[in-house]
PQR file of N, CA, C, O and H, with PARSE charges and radii, in Angstrom:
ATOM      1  N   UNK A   1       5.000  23.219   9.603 -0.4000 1.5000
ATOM      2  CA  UNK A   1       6.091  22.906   8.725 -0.0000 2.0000
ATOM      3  C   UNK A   1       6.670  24.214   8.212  0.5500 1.7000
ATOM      4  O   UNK A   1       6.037  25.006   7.514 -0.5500 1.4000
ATOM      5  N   UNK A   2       7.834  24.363   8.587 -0.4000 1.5000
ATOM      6  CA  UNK A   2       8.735  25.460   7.556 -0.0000 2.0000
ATOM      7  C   UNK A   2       8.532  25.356   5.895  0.5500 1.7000
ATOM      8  O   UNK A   2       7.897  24.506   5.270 -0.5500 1.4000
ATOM      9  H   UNK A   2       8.348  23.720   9.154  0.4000 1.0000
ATOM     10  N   UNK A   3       9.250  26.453   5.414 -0.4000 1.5000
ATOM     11  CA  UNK A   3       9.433  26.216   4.313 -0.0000 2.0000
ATOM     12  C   UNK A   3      10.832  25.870   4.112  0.5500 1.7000
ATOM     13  O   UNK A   3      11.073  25.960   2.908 -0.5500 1.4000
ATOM     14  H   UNK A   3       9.766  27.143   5.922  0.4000 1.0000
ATOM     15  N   UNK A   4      12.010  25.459   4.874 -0.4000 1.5000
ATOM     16  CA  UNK A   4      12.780  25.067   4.520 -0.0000 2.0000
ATOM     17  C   UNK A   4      12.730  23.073   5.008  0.5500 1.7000
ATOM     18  O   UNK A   4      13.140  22.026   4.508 -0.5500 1.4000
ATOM     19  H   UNK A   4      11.814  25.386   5.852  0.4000 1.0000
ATOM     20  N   UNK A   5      12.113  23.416   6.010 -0.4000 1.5000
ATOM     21  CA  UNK A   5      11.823  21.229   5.498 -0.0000 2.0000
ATOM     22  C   UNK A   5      11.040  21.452   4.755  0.5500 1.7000
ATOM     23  O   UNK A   5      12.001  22.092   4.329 -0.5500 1.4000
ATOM     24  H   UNK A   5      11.780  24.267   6.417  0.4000 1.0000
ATOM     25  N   UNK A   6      10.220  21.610   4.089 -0.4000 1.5000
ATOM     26  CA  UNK A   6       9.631  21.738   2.673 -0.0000 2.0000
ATOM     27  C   UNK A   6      10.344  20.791   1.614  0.5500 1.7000
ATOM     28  O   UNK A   6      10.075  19.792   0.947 -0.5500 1.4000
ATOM     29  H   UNK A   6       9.439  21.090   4.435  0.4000 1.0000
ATOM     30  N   UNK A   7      11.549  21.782   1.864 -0.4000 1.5000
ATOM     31  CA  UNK A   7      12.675  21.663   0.393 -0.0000 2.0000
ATOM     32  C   UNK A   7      12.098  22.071  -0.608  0.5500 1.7000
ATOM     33  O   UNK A   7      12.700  21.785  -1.642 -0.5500 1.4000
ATOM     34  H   UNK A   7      11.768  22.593   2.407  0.4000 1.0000
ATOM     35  N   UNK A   8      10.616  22.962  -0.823 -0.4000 1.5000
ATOM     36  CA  UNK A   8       9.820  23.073  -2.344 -0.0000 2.0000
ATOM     37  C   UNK A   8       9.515  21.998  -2.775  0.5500 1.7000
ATOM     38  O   UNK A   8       9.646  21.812  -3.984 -0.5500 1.4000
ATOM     39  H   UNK A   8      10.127  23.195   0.018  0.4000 1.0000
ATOM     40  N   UNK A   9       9.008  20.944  -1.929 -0.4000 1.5000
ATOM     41  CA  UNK A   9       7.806  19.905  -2.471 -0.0000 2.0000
ATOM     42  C   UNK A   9       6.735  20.547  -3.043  0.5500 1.7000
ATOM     43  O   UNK A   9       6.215  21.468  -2.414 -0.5500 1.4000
ATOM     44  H   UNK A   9       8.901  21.096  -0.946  0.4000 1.0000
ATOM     45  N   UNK A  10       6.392  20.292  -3.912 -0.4000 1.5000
ATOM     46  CA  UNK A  10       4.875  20.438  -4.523 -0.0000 2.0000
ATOM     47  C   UNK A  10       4.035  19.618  -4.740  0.5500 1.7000
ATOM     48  O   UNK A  10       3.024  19.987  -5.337 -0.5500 1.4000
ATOM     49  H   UNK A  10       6.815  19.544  -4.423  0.4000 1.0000
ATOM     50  N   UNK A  11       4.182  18.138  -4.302 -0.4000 1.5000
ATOM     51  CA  UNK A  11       3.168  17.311  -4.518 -0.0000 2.0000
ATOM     52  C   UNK A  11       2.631  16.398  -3.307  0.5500 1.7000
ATOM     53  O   UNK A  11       3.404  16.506  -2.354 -0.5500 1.4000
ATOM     54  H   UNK A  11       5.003  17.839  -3.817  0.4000 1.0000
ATOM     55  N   UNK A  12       2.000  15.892  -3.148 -0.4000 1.5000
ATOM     56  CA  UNK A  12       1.884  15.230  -2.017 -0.0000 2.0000
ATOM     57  C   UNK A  12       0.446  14.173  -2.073  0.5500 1.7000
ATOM     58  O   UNK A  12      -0.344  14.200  -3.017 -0.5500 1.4000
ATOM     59  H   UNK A  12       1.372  15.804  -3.922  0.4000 1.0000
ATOM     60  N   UNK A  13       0.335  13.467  -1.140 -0.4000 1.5000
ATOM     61  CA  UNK A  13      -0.661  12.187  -0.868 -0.0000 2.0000
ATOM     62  C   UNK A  13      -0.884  12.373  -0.015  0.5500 1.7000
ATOM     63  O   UNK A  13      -0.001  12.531   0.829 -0.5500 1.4000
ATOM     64  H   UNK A  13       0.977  13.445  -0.373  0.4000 1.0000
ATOM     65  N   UNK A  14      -2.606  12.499   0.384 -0.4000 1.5000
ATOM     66  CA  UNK A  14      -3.073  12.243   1.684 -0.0000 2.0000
ATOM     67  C   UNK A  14      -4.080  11.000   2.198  0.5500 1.7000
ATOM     68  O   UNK A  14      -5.188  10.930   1.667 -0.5500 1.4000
ATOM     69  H   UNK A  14      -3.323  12.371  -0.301  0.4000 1.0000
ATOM     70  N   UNK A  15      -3.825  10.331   2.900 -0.4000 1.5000
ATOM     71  CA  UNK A  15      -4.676   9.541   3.121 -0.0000 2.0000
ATOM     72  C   UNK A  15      -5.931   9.621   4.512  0.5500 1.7000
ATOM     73  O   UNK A  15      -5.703  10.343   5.483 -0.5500 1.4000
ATOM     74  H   UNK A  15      -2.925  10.388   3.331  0.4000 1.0000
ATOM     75  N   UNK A  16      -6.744   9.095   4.451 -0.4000 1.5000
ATOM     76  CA  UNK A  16      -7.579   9.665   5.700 -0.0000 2.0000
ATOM     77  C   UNK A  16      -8.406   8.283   6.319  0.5500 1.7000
ATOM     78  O   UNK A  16      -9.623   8.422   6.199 -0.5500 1.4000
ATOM     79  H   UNK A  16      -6.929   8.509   3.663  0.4000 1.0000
ATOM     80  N   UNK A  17      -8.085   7.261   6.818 -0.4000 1.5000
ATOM     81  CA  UNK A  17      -7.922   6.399   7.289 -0.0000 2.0000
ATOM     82  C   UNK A  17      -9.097   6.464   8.661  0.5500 1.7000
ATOM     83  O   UNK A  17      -9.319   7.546   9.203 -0.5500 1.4000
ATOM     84  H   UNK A  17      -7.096   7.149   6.916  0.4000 1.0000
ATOM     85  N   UNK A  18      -9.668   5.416   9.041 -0.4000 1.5000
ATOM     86  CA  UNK A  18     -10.755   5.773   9.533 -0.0000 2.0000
ATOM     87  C   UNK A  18     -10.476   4.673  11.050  0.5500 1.7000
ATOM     88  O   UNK A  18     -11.410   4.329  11.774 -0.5500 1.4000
ATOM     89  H   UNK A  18      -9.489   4.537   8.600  0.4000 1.0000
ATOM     90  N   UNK A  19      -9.235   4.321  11.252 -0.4000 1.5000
ATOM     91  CA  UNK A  19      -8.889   4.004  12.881 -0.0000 2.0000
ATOM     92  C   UNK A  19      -7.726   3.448  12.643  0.5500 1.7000
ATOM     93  O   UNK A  19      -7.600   2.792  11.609 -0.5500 1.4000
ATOM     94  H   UNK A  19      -8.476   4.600  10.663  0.4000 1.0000
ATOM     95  N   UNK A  20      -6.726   3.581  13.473 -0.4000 1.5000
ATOM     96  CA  UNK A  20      -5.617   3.050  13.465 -0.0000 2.0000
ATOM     97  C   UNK A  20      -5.322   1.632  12.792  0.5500 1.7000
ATOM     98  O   UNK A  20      -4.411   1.679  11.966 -0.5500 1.4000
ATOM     99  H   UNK A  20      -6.829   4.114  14.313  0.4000 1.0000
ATOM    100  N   UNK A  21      -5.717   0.792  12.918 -0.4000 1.5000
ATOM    101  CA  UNK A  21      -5.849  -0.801  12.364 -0.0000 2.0000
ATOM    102  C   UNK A  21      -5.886  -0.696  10.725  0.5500 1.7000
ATOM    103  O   UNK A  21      -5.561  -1.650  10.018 -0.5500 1.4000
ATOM    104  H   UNK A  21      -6.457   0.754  13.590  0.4000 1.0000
ATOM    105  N   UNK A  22      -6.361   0.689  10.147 -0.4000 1.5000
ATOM    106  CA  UNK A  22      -6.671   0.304   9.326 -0.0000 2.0000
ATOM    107  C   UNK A  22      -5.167   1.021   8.563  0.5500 1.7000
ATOM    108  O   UNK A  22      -5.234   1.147   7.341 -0.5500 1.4000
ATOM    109  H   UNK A  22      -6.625   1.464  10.721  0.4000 1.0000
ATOM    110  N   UNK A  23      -3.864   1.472   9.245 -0.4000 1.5000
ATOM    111  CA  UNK A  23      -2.863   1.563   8.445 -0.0000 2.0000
ATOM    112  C   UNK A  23      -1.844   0.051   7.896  0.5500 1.7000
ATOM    113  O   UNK A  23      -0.957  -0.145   7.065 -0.5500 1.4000
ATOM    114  H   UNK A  23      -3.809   1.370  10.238  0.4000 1.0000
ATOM    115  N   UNK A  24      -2.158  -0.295   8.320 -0.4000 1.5000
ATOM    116  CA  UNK A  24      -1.781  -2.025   8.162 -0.0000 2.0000
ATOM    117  C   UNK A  24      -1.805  -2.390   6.917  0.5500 1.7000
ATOM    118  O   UNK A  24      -0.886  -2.804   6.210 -0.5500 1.4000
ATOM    119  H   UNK A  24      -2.879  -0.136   8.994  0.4000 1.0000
ATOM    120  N   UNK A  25      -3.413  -2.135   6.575 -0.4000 1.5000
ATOM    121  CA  UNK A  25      -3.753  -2.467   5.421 -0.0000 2.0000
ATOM    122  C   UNK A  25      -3.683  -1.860   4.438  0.5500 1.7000
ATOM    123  O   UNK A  25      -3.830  -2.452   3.369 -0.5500 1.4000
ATOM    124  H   UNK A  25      -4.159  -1.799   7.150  0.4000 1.0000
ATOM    125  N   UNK A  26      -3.362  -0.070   4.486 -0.4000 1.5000
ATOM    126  CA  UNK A  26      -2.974   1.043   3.648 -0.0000 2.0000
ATOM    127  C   UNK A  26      -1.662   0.773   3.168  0.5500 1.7000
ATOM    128  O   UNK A  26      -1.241   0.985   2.031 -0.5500 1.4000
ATOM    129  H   UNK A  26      -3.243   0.411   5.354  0.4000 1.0000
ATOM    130  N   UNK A  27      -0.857   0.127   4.455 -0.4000 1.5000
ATOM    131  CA  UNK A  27       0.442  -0.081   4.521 -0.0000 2.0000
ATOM    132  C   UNK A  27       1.209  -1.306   3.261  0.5500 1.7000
ATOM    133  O   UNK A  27       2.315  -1.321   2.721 -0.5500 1.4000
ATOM    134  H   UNK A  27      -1.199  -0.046   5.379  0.4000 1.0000
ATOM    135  N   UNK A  28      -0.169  -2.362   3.151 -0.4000 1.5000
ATOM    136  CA  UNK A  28       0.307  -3.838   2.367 -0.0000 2.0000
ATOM    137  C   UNK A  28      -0.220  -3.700   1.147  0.5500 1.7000
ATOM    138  O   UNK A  28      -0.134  -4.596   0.307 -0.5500 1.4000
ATOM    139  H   UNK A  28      -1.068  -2.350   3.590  0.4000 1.0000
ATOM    140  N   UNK A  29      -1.032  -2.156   0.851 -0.4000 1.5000
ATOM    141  CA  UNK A  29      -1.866  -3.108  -0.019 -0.0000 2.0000
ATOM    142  C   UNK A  29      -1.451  -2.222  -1.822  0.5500 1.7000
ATOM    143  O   UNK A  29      -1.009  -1.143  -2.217 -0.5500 1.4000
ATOM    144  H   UNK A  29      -1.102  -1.428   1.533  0.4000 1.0000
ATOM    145  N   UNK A  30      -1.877  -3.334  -2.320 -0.4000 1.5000
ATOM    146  CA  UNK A  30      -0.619  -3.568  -3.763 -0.0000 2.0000
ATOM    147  C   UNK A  30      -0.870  -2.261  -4.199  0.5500 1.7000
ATOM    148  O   UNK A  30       0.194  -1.760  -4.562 -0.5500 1.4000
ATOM    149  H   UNK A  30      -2.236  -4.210  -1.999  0.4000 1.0000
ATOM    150  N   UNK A  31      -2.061  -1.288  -4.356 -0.4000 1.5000
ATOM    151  CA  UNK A  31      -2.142  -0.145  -5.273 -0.0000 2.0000
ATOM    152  C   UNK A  31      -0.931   1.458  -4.180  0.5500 1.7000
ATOM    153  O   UNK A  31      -0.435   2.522  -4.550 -0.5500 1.4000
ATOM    154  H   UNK A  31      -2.925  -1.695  -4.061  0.4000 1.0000
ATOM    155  N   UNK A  32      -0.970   0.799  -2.997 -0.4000 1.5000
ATOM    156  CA  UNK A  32       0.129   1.974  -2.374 -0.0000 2.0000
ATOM    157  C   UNK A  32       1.520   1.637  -2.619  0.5500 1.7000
ATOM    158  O   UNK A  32       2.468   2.385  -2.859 -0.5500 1.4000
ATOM    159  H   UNK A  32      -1.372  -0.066  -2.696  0.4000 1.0000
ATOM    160  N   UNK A  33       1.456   0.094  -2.493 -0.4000 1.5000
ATOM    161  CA  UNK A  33       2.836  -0.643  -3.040 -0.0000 2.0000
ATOM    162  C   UNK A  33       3.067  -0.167  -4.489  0.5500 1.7000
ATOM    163  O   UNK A  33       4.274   0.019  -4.642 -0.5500 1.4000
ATOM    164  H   UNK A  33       0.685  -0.514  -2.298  0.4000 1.0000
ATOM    165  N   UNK A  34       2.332   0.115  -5.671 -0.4000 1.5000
ATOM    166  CA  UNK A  34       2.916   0.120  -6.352 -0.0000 2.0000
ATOM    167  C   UNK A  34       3.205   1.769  -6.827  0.5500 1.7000
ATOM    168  O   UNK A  34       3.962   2.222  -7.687 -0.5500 1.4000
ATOM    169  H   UNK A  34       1.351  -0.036  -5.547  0.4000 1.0000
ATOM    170  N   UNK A  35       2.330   2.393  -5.948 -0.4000 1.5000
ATOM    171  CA  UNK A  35       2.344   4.148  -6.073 -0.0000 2.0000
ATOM    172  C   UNK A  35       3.822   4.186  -5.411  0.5500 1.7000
ATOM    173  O   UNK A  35       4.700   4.800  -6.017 -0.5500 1.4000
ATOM    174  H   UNK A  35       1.716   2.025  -5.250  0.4000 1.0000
ATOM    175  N   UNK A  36       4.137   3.512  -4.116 -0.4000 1.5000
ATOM    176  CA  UNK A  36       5.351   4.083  -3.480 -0.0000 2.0000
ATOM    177  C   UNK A  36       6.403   3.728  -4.373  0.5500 1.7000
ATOM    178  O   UNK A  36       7.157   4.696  -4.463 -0.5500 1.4000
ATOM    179  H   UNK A  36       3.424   3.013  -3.623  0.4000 1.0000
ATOM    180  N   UNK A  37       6.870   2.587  -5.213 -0.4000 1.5000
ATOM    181  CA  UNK A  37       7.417   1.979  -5.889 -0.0000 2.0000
ATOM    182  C   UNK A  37       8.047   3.096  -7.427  0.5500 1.7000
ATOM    183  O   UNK A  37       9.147   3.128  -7.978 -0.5500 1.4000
ATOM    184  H   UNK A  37       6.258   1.800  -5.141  0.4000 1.0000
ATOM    185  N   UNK A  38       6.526   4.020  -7.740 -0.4000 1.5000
ATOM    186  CA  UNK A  38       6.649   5.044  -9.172 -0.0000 2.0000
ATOM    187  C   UNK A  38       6.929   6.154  -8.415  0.5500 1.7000
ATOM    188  O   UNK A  38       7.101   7.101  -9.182 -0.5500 1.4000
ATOM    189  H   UNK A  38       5.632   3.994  -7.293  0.4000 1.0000
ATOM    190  N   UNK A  39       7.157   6.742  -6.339 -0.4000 1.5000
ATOM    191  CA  UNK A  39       7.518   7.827  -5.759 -0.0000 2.0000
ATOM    192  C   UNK A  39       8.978   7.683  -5.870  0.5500 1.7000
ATOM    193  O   UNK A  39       9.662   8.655  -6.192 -0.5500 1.4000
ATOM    194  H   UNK A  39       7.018   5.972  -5.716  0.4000 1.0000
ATOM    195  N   UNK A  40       9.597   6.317  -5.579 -0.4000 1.5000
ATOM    196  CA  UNK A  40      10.882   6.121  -5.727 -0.0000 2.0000
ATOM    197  C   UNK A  40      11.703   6.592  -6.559  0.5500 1.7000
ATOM    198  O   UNK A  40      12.783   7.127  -6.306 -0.5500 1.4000
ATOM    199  H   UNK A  40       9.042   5.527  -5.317  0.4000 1.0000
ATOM    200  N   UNK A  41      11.108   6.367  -7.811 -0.4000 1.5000
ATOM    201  CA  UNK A  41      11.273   6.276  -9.314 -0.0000 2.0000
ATOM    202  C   UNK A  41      11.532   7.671  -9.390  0.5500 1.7000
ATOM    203  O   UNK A  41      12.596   7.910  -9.961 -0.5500 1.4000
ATOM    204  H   UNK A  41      10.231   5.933  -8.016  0.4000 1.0000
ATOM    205  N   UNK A  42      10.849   8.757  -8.964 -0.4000 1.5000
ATOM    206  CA  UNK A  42      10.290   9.945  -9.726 -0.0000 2.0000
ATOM    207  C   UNK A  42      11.200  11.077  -8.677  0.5500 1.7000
ATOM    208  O   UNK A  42      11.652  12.195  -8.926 -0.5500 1.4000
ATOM    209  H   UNK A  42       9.985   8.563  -8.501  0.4000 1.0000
ATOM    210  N   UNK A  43      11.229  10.309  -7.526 -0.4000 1.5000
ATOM    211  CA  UNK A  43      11.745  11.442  -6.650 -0.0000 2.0000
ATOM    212  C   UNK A  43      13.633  11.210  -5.846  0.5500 1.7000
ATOM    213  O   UNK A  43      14.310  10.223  -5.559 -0.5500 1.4000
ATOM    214  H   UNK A  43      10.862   9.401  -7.324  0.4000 1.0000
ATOM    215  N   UNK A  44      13.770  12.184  -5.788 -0.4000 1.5000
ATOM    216  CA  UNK A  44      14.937  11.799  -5.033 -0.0000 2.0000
ATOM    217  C   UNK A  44      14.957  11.803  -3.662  0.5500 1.7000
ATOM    218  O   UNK A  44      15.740  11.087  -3.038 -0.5500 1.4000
ATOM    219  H   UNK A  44      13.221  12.986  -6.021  0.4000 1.0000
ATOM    220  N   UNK A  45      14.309  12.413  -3.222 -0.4000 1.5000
ATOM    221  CA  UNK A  45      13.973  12.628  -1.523 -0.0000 2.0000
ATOM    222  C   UNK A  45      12.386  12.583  -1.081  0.5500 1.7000
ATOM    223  O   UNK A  45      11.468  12.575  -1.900 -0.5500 1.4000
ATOM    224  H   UNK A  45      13.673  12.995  -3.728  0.4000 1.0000
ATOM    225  N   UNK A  46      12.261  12.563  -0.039 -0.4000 1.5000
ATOM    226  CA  UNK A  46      10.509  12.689   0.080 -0.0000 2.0000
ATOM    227  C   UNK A  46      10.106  13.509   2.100  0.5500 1.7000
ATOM    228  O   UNK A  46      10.947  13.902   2.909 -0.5500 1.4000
ATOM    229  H   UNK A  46      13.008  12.569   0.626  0.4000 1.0000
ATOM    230  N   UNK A  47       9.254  13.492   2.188 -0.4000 1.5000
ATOM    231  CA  UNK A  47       9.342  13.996   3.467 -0.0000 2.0000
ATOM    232  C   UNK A  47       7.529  13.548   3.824  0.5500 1.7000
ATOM    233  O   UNK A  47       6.482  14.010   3.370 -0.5500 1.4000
ATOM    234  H   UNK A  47       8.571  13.172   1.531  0.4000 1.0000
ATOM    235  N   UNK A  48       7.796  12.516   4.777 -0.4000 1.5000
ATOM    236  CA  UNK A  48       6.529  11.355   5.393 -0.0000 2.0000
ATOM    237  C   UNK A  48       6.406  12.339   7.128  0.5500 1.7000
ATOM    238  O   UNK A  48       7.195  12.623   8.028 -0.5500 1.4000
ATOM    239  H   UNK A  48       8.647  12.141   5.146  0.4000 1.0000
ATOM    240  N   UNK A  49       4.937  12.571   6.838 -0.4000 1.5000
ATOM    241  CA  UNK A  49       4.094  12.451   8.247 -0.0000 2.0000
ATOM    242  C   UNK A  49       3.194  12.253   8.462  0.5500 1.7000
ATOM    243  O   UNK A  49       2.450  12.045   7.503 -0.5500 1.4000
ATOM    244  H   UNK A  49       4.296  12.340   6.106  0.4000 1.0000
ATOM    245  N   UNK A  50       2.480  12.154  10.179 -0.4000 1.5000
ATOM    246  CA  UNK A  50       1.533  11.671  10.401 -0.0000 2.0000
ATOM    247  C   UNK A  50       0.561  12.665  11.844  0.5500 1.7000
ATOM    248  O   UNK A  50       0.649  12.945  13.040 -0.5500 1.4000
ATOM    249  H   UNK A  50       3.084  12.322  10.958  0.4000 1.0000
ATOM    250  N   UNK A  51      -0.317  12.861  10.638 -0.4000 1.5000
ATOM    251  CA  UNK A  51      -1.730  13.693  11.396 -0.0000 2.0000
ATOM    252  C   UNK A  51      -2.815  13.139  11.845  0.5500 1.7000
ATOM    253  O   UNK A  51      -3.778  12.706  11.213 -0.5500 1.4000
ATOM    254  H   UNK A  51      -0.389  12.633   9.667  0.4000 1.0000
ATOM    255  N   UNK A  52      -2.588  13.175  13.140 -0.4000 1.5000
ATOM    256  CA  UNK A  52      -3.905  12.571  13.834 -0.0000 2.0000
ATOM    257  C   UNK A  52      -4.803  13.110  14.729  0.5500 1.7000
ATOM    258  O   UNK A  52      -4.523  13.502  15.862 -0.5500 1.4000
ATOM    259  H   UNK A  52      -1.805  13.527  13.653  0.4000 1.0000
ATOM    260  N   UNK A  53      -6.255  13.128  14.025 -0.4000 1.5000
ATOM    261  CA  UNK A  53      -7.251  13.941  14.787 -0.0000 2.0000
ATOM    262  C   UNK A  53      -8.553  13.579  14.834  0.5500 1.7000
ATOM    263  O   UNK A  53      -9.361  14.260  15.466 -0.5500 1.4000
ATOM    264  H   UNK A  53      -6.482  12.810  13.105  0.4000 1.0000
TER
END
């Protein structure tokens, strides 16, 4: 990642998920629903990826 896609984020969420199947459920479930819901709130832009190893 550059530092200009960055944009000077400073905060971030990681999750570490233990097989594919199990983003489904990361995906529905009410305590990420309601974290993504207060990211909305708080941020104006955001920048989502995905590391797999």
């Amino acid at each position: 990642m550059t530092a200009s896609r960055a944009k000077g984020y400073d905060m971030g969420l990681v999750a570490i998920l233990e097989k594919p199947s199990d983003l489904q459920v990361y995906a529905t479930h009410p305590a990420h629903l309601e974290l993504h819901e207060k990211r909305e709130q708080l941020c104006e832009d955001t920048l989502a990826y995905d590391l797999e190893y």
